[in-house]
C-alpha positions as CSV (number, residue, x, y, z in Angstrom):
1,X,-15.7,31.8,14.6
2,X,-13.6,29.3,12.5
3,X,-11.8,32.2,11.1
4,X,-10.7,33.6,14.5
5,X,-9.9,30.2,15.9
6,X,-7.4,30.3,12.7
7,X,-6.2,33.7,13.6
8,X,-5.6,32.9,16.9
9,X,-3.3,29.9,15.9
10,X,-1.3,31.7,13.8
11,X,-0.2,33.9,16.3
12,X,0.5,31.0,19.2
13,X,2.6,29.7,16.2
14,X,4.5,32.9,15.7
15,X,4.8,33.3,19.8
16,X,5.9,29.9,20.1
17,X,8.6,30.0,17.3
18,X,9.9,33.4,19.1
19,X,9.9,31.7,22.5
20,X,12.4,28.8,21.1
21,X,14.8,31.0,19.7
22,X,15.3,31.4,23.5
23,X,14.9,27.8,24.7
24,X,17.2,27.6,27.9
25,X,14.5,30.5,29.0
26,X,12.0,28.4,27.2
27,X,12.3,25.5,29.8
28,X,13.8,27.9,32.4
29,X,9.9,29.4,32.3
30,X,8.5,26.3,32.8
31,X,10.4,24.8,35.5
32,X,10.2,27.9,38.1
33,X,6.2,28.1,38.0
34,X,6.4,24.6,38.7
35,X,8.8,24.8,41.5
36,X,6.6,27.9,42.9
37,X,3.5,25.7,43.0
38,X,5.8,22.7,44.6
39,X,6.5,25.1,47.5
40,X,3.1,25.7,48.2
41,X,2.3,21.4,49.0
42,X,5.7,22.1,51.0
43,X,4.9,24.6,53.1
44,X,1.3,22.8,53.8
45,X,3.4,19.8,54.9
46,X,5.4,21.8,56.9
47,X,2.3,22.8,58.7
48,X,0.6,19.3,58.7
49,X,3.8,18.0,61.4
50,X,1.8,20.0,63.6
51,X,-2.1,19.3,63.2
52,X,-3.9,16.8,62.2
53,X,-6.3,18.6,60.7
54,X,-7.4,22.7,59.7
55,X,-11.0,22.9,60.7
56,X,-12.0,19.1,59.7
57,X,-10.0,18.6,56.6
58,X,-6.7,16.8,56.8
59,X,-3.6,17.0,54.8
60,X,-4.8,14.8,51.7
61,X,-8.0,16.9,51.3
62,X,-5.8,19.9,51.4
63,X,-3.9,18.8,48.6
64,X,-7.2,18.2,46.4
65,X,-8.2,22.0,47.1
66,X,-4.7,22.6,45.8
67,X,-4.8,20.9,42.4
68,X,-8.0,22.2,41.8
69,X,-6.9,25.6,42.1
70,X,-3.7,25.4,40.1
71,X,-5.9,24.4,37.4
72,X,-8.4,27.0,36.3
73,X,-5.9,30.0,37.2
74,X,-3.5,27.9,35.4
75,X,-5.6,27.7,32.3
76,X,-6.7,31.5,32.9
77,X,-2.7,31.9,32.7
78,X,-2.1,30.2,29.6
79,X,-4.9,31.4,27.2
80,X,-5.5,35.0,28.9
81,X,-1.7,36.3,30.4
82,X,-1.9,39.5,28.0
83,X,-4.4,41.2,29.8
84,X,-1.9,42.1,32.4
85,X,-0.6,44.3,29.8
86,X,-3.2,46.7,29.2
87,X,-1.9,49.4,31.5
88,X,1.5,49.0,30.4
89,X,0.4,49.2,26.4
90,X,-2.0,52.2,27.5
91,X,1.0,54.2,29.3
92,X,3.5,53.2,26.4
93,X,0.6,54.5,24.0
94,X,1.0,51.3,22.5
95,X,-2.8,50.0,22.5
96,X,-4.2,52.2,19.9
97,X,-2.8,49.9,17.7
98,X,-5.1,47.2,18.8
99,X,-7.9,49.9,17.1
100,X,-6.5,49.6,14.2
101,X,-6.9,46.3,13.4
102,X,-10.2,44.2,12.1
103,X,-10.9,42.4,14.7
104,X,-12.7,42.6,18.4
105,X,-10.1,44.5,20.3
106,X,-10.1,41.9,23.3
107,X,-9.9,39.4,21.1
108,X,-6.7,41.2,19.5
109,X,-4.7,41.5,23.0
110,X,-5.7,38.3,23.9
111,X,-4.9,36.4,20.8
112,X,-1.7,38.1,20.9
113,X,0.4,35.8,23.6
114,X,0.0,32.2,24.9
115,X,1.9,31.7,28.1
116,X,3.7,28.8,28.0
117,X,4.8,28.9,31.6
118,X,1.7,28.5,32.8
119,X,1.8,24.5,32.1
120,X,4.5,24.8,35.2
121,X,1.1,25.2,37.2
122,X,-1.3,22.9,35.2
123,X,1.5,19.8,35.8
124,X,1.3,20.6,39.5
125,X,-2.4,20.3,39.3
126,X,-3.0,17.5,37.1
127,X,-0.2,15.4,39.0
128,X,-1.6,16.2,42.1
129,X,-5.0,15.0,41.0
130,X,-3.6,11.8,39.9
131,X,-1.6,11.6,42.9
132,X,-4.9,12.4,46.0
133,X,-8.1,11.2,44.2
134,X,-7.0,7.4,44.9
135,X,-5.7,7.8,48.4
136,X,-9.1,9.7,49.1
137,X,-11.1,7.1,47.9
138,X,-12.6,9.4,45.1
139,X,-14.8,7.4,42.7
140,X,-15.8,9.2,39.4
141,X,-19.2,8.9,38.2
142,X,-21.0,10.3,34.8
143,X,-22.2,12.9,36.4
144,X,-18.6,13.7,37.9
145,X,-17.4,13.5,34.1
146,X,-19.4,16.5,33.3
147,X,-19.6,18.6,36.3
148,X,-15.7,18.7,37.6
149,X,-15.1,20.3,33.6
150,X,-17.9,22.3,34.0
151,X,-16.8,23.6,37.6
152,X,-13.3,24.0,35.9
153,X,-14.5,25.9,32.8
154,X,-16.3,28.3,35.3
155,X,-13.1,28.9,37.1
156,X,-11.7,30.2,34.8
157,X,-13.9,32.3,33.3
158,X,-13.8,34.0,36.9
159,X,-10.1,34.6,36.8
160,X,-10.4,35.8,33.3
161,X,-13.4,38.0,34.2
162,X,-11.8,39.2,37.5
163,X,-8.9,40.0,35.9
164,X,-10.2,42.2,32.7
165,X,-12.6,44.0,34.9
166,X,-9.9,45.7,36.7
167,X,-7.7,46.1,33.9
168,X,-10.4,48.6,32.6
169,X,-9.7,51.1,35.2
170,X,-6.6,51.5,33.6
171,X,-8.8,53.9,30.7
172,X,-9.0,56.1,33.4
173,X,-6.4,55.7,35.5
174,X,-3.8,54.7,32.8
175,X,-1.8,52.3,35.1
176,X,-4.2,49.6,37.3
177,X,-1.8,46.9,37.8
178,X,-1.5,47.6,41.6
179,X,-5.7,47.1,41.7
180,X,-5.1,43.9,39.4
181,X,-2.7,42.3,41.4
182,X,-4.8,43.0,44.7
183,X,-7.6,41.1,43.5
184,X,-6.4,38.8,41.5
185,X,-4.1,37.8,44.8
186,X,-7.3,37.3,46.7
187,X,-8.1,34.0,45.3
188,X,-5.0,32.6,47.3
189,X,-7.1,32.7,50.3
190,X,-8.9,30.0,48.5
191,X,-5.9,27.6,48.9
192,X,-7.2,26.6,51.9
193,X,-11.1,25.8,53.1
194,X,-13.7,29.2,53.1
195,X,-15.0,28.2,56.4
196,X,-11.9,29.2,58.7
197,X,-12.0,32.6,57.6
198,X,-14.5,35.1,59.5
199,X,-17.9,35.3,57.8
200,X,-17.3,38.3,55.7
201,X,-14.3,37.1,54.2
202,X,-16.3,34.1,53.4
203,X,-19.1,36.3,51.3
204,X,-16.4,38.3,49.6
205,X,-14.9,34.8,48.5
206,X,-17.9,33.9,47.6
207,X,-20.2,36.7,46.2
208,X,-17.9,39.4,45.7
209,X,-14.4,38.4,44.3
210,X,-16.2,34.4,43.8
211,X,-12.8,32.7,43.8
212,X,-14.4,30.3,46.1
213,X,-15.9,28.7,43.5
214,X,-12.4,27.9,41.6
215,X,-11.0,25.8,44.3
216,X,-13.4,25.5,47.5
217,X,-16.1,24.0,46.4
218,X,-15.2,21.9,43.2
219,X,-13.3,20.0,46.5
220,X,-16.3,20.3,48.8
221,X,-18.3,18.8,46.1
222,X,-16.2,15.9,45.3
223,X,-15.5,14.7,48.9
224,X,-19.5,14.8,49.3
225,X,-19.3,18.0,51.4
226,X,-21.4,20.0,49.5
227,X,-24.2,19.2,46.7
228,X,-22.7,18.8,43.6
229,X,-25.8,19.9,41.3
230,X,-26.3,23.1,43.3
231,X,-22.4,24.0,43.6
232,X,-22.5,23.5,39.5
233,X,-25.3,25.9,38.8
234,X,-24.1,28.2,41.4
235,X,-20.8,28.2,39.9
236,X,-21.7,28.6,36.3
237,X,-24.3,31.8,36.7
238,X,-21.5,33.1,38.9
239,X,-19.0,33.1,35.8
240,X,-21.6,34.2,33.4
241,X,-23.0,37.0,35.5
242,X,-19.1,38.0,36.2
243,X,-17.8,37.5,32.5
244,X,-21.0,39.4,31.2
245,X,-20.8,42.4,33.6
246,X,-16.3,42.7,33.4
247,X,-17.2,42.9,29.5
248,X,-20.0,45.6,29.3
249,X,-17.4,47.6,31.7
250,X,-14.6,46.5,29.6
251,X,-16.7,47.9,26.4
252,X,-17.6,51.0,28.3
253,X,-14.0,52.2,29.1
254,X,-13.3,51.2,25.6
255,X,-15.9,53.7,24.6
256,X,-14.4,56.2,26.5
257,X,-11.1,55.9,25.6
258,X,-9.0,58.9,24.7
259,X,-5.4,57.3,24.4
260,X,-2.7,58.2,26.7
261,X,-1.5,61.5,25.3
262,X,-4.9,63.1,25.9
């Protein structure tokens, strides 16, 4: 472990000195994810000049659904962007590389590229935290302390595992970044509260494609909508169960790879 936690550095450090010999596309990077996720609170504003509320929650608990889900897709962004090259590396011919070396294969793609835009989306979040949790009267208590990182944590293991699961197709079907994108844009339903959709996109959200449990109910739990002990547990088997299964598939179609030119 300590020696791929090394690894791993070494190759943010190489990323990161590549990325500043470009720095006006550096900071360029930075600022339009974090005008993308300013648009989003604009365009709920927008809305909010016309209701009060959307189906009992008003603007400010809004807002709190949105910080929390800028923040595990942003970390999901920043630690775990190169999966959305697998296709393309598989098409180019480029991943049997990734065979070659001596280490886990994942590990190696993943190791490979931090995304430094993605703090664009994590200052959104963490700013909008700051900004909501007083005006809602939110009170953080122990308990808080260690579920909201808990229910964070398990966020983003369900982008992650969301994510790699339907990058596998791609050892068949050498290109699945139309599938990827499909699912992965599902979770933006989960900008807004589960329970004004109908009650099947409600059970995809929550059993199928679980974003729910990125954004939804970390903000149920903490405005004392939902119980926080079961919306932990619930979460956290959901992200194991999902991270376990998107892996055995992931090692499958690794299995079964026959490179691109086969």
């Amino acid at each position: 472990m300590k020696k791929h936690f090394r690894i791993y550095f070494k190759f943010i450090a190489q990323h990161l000195k590549a990325m500043m010999e470009y720095r006006a596309d550096f900071f360029i990077g930075i600022l339009s994810f974090f005008f993308i996720q300013i648009s989003g609170i604009l365009f709920l504003s927008l809305i909010f000049q016309h209701i009060t509320d959307l189906n009992g929650w008003n603007f400010e608990e809004l807002i709190l659904i949105y910080a929390l889900f800028q923040l595990p897709r942003g970390i999901d962004h920043l630690l775990t962007d190169n999966i959305w090259l697998i296709p393309r590396y598989i098409v180019l011919g480029q991943f049997d590389k990734y065979l070659t070396k001596p280490l886990n294969v994942l590990y190696s793609i993943i190791s490979e590229r931090f995304q430094i835009e993605a703090f664009g989306e994590l200052i959104v979040g963490v700013s909008l935290l700051i900004y909501v949790v007083p005006i809602l009267g939110i009170e953080f208590t122990f308990i808080d302390i260690l579920y909201v990182p808990l229910l964070i944590l398990s966020g983003t293991i369900i982008y992650t595992s969301i994510k790699l699961f339907t990058a596998t197709f791609s050892f068949w079907a050498k290109n699945s970044n139309a599938l990827m994108v499909a699912f992965y844009d599902i979770a933006e339903f989960t900008k807004q509260p589960i329970t004004i959709y109908p009650k099947g996109l409600q059970f995809l959200l929550k059993y199928i494609v679980p974003f729910a449990f990125t954004s939804y109910y970390p903000s149920a739990y903490l405005l004392g909508k939902v119980d926080g002990t079961t919306v932990v547990i619930q979460a956290v088997i959901t992200s194991v169960i999902f991270a376990f299964l998107s892996y055995q598939f992931w090692a499958f179609g690794l299995r079964k790879y026959e490179s691109a030119g086969s």
